[in-house]
DSSP file (Angstrom, degrees, kcal/mol; ACC not computed):
  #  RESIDUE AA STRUCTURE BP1 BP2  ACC     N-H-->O    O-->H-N    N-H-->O    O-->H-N    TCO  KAPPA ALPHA  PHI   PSI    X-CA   Y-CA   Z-CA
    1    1 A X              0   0    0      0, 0.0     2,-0.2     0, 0.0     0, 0.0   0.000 360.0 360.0 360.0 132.7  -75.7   -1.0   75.2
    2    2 A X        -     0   0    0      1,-0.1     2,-0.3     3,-0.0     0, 0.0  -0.512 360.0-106.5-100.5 163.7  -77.7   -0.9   72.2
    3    3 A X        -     0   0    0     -2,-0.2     2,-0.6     1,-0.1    -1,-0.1  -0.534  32.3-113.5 -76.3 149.9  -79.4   -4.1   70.5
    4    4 A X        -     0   0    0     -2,-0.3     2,-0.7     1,-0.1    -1,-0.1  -0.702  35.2-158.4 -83.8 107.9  -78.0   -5.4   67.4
    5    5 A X        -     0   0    0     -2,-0.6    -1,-0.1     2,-0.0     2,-0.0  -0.801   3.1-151.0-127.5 120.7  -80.5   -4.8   65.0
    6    6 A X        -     0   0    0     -2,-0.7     2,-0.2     1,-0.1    25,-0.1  -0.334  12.4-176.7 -78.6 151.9  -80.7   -7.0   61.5
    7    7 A X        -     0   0    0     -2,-0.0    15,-2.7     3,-0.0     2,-0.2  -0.871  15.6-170.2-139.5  88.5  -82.1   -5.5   58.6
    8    8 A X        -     0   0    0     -2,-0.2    15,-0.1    13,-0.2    23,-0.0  -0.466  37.6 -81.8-109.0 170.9  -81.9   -8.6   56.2
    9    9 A X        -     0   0    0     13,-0.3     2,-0.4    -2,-0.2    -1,-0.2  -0.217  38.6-148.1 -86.7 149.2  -82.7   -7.7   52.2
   10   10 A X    >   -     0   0    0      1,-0.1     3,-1.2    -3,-0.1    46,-0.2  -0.996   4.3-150.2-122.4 124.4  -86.3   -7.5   51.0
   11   11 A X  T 3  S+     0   0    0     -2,-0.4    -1,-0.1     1,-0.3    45,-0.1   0.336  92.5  52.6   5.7 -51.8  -86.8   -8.4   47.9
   12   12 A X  T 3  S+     0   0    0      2,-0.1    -1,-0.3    43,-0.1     2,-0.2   0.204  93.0 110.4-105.7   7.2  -89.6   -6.2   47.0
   13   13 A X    <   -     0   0    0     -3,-1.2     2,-0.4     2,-0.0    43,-0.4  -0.674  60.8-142.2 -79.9 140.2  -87.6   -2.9   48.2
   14   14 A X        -     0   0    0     -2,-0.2     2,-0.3    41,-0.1    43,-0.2  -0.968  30.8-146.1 -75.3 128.6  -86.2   -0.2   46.5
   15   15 A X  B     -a   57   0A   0     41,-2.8    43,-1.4    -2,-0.4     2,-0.2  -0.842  15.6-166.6-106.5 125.4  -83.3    0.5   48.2
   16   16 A X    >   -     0   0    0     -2,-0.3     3,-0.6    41,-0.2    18,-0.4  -0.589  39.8-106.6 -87.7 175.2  -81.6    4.0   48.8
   17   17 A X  T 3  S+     0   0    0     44,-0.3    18,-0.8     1,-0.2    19,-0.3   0.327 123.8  54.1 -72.6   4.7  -78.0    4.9   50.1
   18   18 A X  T 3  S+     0   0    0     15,-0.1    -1,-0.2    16,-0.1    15,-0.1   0.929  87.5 107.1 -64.6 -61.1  -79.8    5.9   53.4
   19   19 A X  S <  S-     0   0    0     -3,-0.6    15,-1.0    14,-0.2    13,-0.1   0.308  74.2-121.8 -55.9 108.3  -81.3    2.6   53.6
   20   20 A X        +     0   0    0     13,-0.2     2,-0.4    14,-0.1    -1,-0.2  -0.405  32.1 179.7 -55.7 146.3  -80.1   -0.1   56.3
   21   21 A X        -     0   0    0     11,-0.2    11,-1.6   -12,-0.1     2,-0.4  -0.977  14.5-161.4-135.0 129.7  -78.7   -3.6   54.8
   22   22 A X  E     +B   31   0B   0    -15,-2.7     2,-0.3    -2,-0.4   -13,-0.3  -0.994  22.1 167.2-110.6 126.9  -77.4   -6.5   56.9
   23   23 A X  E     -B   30   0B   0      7,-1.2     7,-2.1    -2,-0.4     2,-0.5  -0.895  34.7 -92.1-133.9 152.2  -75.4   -8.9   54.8
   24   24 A X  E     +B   29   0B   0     -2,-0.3     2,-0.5     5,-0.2     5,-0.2  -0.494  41.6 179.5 -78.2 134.3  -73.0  -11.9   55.8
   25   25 A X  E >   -B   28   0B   0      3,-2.0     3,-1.7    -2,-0.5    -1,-0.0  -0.908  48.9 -98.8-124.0 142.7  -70.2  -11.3   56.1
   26   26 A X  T 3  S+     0   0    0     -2,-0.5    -1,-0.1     1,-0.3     3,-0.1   0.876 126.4  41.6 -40.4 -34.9  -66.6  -13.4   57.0
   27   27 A X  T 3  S-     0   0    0      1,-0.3    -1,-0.3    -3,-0.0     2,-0.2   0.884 126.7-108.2 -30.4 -60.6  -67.6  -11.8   60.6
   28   28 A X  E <   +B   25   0B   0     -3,-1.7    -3,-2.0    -5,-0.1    -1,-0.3  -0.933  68.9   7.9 107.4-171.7  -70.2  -12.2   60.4
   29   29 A X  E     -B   24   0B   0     -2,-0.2     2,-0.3    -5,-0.2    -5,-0.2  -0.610  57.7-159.9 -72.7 168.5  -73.4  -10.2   59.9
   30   30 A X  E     -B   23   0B   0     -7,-2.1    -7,-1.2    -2,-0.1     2,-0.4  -0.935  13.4-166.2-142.8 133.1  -72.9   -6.8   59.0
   31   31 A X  E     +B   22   0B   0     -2,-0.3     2,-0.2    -9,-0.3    -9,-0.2  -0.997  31.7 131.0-115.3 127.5  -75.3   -3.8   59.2
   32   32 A X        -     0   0    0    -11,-1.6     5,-0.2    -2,-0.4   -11,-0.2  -0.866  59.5 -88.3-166.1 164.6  -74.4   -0.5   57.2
   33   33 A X     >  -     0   0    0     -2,-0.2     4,-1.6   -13,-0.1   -13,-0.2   0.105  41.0-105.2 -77.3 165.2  -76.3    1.6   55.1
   34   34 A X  T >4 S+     0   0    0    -15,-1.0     3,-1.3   -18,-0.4     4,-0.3   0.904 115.5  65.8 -69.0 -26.6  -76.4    0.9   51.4
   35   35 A X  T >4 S+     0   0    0    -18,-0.8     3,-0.8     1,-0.3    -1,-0.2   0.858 107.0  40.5 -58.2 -42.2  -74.2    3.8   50.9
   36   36 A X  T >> S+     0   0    0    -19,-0.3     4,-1.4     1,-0.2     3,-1.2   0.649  91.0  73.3 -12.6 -56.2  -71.8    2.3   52.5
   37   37 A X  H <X S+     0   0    0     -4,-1.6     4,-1.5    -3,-1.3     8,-0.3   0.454  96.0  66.8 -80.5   3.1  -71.9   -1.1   51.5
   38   38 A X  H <4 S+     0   0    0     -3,-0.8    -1,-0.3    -4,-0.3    -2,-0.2   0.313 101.3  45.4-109.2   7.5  -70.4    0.5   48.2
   39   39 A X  H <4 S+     0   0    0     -3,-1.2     3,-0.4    -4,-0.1    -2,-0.2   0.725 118.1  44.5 -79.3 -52.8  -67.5    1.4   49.7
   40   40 A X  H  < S-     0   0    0     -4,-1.4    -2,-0.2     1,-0.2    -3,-0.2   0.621 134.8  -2.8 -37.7 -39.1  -67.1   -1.9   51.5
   41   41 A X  S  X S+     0   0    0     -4,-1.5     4,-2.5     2,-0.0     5,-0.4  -0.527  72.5 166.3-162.3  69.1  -67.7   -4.4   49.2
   42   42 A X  H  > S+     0   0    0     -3,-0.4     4,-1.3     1,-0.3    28,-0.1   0.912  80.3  47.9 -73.0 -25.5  -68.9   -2.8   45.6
   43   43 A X  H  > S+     0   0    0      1,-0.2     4,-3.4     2,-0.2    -1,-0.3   0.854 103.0  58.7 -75.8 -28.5  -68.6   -5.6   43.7
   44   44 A X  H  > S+     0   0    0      1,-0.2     4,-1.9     2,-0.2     5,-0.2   0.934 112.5  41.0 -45.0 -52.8  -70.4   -7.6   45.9
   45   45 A X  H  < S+     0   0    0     -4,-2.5    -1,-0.2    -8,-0.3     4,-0.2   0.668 112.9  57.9 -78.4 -11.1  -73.7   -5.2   45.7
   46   46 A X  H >< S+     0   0    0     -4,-1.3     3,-1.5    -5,-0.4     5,-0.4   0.945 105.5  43.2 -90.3 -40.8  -73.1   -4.8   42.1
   47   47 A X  H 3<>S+     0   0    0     -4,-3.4     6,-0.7     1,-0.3     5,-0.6   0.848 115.6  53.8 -59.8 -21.9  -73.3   -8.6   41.3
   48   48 A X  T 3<5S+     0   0    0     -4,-1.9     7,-2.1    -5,-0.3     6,-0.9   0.706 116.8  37.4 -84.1 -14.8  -76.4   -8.7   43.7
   49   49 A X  T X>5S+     0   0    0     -3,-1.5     4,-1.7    -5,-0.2     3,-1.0   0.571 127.5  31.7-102.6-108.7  -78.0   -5.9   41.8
   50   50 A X  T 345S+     0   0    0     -4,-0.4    -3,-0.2     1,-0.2    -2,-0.1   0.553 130.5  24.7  22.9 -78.5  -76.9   -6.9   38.0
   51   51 A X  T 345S+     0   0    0     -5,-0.4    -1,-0.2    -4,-0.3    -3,-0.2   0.197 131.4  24.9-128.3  26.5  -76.8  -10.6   38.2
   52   52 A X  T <4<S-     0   0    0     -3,-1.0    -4,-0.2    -5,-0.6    -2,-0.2   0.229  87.9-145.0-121.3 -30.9  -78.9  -12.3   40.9
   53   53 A X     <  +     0   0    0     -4,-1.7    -4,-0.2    -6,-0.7    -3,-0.2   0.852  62.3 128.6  64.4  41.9  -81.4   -9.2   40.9
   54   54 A X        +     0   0    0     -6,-0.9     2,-0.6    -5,-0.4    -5,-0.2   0.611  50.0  57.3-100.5  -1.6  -81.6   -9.8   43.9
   55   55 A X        -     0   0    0     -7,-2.1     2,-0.9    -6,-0.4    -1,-0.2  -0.762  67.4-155.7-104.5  86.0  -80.8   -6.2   45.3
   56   56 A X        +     0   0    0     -2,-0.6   -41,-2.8   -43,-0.4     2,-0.3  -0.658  19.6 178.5 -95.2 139.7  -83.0   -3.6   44.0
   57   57 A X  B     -a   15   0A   0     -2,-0.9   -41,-0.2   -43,-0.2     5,-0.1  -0.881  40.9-104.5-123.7 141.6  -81.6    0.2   44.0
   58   58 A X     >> -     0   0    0    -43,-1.4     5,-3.0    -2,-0.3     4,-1.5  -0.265  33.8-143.1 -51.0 129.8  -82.5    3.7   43.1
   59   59 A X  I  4>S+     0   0    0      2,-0.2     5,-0.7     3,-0.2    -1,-0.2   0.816  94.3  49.0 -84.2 -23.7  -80.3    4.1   39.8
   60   60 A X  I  >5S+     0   0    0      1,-0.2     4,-0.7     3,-0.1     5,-0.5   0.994 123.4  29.2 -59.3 -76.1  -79.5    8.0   40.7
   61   61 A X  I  45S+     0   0    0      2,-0.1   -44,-0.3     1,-0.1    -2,-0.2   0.231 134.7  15.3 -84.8  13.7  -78.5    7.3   43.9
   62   62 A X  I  X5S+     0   0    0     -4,-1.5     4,-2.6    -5,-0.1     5,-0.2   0.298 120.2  47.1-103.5 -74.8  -77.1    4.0   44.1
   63   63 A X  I  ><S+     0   0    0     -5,-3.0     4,-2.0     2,-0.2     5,-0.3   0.793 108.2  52.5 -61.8 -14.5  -76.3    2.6   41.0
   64   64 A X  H  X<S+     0   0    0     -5,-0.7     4,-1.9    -4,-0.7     3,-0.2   0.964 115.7  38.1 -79.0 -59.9  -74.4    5.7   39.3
   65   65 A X  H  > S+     0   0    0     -5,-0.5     4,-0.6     1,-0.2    -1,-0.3   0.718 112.8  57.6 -78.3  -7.4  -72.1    6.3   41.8
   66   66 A X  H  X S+     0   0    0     -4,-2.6     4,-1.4     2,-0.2    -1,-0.2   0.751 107.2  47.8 -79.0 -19.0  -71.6    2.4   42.6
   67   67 A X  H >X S+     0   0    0     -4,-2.0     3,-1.8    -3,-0.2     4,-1.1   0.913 110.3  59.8 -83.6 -57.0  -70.5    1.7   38.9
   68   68 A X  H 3< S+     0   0    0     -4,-1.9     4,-0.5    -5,-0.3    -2,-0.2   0.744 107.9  47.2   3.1 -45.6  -68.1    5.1   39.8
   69   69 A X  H 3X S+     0   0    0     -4,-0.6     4,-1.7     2,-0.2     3,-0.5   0.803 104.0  53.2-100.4 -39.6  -66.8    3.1   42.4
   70   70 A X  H <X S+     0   0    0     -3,-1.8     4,-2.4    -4,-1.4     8,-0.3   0.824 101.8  61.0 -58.9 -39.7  -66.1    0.0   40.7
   71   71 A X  H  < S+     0   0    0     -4,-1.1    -2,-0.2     1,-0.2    -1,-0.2   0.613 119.6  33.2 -43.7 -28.2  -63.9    1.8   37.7
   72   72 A X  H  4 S+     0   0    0     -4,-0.5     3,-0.3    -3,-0.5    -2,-0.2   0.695 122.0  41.5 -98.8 -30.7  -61.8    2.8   40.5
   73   73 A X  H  < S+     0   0    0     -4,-1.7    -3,-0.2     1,-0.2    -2,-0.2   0.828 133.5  10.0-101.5 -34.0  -61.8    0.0   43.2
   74   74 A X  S  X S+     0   0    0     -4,-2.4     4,-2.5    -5,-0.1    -1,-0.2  -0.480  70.7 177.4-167.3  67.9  -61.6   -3.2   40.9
   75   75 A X  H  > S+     0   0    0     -3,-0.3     4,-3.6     1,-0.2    -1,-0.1   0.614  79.3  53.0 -19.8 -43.6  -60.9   -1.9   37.3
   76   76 A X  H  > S+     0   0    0      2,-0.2     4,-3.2     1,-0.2     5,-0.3   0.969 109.4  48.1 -84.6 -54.2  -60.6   -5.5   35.6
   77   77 A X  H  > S+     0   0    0      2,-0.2     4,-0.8     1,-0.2     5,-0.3   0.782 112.2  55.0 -50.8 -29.7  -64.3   -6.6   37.1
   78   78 A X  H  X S+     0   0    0     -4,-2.5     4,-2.6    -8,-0.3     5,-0.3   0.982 107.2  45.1 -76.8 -50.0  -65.6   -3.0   35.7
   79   79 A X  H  X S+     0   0    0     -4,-3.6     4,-3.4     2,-0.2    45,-0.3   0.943 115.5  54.0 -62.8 -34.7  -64.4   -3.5   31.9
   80   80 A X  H  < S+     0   0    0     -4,-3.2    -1,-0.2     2,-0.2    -2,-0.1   0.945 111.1  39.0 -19.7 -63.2  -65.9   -7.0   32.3
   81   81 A X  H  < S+     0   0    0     -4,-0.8    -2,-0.2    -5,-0.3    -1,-0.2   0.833 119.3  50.1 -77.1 -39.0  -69.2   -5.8   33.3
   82   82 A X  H >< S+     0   0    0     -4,-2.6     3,-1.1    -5,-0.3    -1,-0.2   0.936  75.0 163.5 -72.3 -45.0  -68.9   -3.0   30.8
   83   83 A X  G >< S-     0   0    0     -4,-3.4     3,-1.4    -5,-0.3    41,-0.4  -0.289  80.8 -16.6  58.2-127.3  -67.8   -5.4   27.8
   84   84 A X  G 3  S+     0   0    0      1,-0.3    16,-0.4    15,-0.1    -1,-0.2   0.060 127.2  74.8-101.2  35.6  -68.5   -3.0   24.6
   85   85 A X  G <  S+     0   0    0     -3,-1.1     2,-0.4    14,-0.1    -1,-0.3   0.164  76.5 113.8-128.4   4.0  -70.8   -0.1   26.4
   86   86 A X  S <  S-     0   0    0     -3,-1.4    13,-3.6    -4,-0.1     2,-1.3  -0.625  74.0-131.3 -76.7 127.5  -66.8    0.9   28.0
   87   87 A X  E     +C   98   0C   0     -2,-0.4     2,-0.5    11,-0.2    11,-0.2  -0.506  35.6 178.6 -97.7 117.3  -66.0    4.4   26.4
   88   88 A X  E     -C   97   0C   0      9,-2.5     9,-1.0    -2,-1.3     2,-0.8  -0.750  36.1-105.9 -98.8 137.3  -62.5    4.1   24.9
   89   89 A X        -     0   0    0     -2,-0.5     2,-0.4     7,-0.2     7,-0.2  -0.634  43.2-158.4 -88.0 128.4  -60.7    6.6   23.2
   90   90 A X    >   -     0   0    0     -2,-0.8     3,-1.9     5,-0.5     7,-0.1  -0.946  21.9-107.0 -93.3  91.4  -60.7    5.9   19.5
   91   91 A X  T 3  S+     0   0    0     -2,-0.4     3,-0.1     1,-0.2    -1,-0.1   0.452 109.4  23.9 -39.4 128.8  -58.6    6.9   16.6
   92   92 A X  T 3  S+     0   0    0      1,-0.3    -1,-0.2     2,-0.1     2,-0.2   0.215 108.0  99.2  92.3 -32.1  -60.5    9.6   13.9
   93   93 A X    <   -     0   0    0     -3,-1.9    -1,-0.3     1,-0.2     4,-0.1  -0.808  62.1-157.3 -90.9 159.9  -63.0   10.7   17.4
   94   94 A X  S    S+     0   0    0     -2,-0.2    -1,-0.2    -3,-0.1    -2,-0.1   0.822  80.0  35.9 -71.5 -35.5  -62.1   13.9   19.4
   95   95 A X  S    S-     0   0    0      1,-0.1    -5,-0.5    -6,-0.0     2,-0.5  -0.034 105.2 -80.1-105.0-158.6  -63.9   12.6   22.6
   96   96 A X        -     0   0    0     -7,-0.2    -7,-0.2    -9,-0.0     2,-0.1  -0.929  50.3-171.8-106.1 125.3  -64.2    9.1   24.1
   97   97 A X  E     -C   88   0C   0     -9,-1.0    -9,-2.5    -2,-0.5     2,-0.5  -0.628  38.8 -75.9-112.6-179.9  -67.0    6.8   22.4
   98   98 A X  E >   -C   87   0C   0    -11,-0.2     3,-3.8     1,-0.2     4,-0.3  -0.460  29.6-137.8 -58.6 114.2  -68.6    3.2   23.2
   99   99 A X  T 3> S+     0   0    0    -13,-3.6     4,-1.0    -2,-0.5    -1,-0.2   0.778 112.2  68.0 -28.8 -16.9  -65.9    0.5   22.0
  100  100 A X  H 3> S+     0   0    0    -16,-0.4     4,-1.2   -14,-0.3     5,-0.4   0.835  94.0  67.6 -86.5 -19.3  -69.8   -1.0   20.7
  101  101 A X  H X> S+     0   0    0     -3,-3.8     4,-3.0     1,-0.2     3,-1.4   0.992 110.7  20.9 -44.5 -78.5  -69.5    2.1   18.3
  102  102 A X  H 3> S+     0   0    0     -4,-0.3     4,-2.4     1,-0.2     8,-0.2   0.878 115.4  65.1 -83.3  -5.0  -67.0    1.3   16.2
  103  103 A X  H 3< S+     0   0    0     -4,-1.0    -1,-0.2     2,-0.2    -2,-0.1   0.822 114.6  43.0 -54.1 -23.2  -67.0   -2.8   16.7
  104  104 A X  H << S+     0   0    0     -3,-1.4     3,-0.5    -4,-1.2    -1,-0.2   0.758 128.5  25.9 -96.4 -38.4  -70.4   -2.4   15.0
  105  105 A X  H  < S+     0   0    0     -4,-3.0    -2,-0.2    -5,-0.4    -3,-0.2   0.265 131.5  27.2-103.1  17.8  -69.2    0.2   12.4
  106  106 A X     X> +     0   0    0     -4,-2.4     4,-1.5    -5,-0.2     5,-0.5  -0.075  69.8 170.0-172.7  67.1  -66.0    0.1   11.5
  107  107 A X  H  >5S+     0   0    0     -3,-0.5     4,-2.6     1,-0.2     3,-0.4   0.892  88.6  38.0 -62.8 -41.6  -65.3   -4.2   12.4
  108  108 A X  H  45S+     0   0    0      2,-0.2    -1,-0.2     1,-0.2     4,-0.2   0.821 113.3  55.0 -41.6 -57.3  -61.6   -3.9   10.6
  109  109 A X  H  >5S+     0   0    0      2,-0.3     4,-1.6     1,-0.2    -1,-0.2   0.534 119.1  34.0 171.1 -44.2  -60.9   -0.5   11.9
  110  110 A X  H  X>S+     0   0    0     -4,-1.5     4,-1.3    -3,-0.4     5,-0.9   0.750 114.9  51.2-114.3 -33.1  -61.5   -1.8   15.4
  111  111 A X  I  <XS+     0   0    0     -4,-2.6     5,-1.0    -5,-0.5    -2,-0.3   0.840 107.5  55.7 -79.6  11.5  -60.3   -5.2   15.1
  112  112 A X  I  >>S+     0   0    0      3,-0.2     5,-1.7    -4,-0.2     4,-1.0   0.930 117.8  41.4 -75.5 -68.5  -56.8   -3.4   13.5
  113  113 A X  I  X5S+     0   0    0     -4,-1.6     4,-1.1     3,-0.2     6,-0.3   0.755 117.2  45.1 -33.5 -64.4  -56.9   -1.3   17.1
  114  114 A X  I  X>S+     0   0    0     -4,-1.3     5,-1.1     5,-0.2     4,-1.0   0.994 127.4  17.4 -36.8 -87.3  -57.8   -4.0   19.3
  115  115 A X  I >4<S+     0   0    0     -5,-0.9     3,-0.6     3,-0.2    -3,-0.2   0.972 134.8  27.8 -76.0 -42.8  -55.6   -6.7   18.2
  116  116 A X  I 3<<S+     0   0    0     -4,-1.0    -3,-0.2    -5,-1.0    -1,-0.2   0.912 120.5  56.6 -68.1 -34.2  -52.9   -5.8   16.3
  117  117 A X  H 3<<S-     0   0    0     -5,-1.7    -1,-0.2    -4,-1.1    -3,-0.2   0.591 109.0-122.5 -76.7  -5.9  -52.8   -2.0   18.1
  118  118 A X  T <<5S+     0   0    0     -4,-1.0    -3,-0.2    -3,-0.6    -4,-0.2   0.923  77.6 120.9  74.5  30.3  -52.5   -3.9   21.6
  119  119 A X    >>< +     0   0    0     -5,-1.1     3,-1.5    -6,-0.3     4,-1.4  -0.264  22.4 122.6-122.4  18.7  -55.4   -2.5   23.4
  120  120 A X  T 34 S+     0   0    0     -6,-0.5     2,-0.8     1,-0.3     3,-0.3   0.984  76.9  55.1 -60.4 -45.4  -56.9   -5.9   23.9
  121  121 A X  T 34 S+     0   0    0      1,-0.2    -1,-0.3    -3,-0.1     3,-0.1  -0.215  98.6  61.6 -82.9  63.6  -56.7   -4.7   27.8
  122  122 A X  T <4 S+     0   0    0     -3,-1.5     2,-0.4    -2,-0.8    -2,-0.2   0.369 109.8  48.7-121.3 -48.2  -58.8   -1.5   27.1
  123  123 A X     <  -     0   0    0     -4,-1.4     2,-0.4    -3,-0.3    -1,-0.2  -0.846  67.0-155.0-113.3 115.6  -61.6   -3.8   26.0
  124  124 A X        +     0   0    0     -2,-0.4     2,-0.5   -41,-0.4   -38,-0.1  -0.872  24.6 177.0 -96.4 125.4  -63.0   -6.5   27.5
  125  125 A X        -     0   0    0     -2,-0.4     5,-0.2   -42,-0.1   -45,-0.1  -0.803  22.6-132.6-131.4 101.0  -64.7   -9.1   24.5
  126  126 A X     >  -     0   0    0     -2,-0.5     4,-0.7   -46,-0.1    -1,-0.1   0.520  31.9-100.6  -6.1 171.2  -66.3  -12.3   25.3
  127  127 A X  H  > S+     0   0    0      2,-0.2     4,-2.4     3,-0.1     5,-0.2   0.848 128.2  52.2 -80.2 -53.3  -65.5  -15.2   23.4
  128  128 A X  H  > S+     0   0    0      1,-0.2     4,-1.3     2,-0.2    -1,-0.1   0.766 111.5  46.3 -60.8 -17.6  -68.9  -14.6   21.6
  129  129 A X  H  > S+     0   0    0      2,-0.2     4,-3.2     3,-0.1     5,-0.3   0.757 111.5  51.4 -64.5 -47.5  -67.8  -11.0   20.8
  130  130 A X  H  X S+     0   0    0     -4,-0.7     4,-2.0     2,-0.2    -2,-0.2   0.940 111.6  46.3 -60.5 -49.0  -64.5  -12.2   19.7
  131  131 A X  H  X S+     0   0    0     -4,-2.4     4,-2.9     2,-0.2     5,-0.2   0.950 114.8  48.5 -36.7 -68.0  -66.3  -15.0   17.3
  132  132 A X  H  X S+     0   0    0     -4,-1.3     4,-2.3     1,-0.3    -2,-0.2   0.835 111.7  48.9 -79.7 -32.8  -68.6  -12.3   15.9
  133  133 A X  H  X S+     0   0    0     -4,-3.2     4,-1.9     2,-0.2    -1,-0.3   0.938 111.9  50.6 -35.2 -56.3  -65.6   -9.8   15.3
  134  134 A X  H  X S+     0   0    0     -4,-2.0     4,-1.7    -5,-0.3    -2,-0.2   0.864 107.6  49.3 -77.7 -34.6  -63.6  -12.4   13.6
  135  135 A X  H  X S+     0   0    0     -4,-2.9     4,-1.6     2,-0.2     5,-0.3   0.947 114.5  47.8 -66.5 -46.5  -66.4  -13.6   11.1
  136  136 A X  H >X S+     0   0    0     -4,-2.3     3,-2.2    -5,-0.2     4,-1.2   0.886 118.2  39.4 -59.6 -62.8  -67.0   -9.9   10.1
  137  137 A X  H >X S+     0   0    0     -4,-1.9     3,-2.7     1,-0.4     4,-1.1   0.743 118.6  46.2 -49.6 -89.3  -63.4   -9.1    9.6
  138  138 A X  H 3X S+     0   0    0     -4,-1.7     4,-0.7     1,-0.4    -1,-0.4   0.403 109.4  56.0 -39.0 -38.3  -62.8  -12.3    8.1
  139  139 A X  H << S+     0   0    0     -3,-2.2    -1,-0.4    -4,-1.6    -2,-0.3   0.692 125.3  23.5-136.1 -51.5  -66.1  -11.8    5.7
  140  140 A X  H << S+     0   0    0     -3,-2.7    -2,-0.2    -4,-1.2    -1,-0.2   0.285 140.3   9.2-140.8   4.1  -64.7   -8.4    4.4
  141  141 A X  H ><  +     0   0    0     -4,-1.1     3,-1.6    -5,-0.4     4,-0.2   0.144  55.7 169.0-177.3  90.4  -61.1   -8.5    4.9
  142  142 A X  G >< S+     0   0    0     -4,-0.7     3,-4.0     1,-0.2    -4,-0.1   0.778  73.4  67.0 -59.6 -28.1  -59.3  -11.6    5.8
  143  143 A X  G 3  S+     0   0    0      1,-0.3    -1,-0.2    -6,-0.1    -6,-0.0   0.408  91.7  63.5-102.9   7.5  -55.8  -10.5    5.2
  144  144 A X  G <  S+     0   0    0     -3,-1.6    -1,-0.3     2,-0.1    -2,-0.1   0.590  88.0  97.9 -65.6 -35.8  -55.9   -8.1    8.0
  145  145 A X  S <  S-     0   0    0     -3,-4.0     2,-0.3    -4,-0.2     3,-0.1  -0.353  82.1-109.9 -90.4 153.0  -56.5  -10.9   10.6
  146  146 A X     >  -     0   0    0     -2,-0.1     4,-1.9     1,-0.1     5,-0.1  -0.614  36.4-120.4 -57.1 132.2  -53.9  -12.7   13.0
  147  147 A X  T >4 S+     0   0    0     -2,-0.3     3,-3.7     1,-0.3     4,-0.4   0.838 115.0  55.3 -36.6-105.2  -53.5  -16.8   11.4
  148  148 A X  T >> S+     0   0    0      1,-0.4     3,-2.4     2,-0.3     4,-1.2   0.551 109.1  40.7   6.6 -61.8  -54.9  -17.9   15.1
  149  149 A X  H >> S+     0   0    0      1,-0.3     4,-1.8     2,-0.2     3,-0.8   0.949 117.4  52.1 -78.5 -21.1  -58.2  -15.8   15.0
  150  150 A X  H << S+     0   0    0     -3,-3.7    -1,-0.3    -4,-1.9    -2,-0.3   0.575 109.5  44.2 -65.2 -13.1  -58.6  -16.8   11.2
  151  151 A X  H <4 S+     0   0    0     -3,-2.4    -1,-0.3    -4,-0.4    -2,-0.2   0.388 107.5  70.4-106.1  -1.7  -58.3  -20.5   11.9
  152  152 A X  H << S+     0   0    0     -4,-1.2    -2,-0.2    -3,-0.8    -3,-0.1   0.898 108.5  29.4 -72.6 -67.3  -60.9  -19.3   15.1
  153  153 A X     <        0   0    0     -4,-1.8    -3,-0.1     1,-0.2    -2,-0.1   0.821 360.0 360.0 -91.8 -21.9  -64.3  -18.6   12.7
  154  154 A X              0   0    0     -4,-0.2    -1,-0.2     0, 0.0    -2,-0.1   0.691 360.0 360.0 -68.6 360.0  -62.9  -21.6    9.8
């Protein structure tokens, strides 16, 4: 019988997908390698990486394929986390660019797509994104905008 042996997170590590982790878990603790834990629980290690910083990871081998794995395992949390750096396919490009492309360069153009076109779930936008959308559009061509988002920035 082997011992059960914790490997609880250091702080100061860079961590690879080799790398042992022990985390808590509704189990209890859990040991499995960091590659791993991104099948298990991705969102978990991505908020521990991203927004407690408390997980640091090699961005080749960890972080690439973990946001990989979040586009597929818990779609809604990845266009979140993506906001306007999500590559959308656009009207007028052949390939797919950053939704921050045209939002910055073409603010009419993208808020016609986004809200009126119905792609509001393609795009995830903050309430401050939404604000700063609706004063440009409003600022260069109110008559474009939904009443709602125009009574929004007045």
């Amino acid at each position: 019988m082997t011992e059960n042996v914790s490997y609880p997170l250091d702080p100061e590590k860079v961590y690879f997908s080799t790398d042992e982790l022990t985390l808590e878990t509704e189990e209890g603790p859990k040991t499995l390698k960091v590659g791993a834990w991104l099948n298990e629980d991705p969102v978990r290690i991505h908020k521990m990486i991203i927004r407690e910083k408390t997980l640091h990871v090699d961005n080749i081998e960890v972080l690439a394929p973990l946001v990989s794995k979040l586009r597929k395992s818990d779609p809604d949390y990845y266009k979140k986390f993506m906001g306007l750096q999500l590559v959308i396919d656009y009207p007028g490009y052949s390939a797919g660019i950053k939704a921050k492309i045209p939002f910055e360069n073409d603010p009419v153009g993208f808020y016609r797509w986004w809200r009126k076109g119905k792609h509001e779930e393609k795009v995830y936008l903050s309430l401050g994104y939404q604000v700063l959308l609706f004063q440009k559009v409003a600022l260069m061509d109110p008559k474009v905008m939904l009443k709602k988002d125009l009574e929004l920035v007045r």
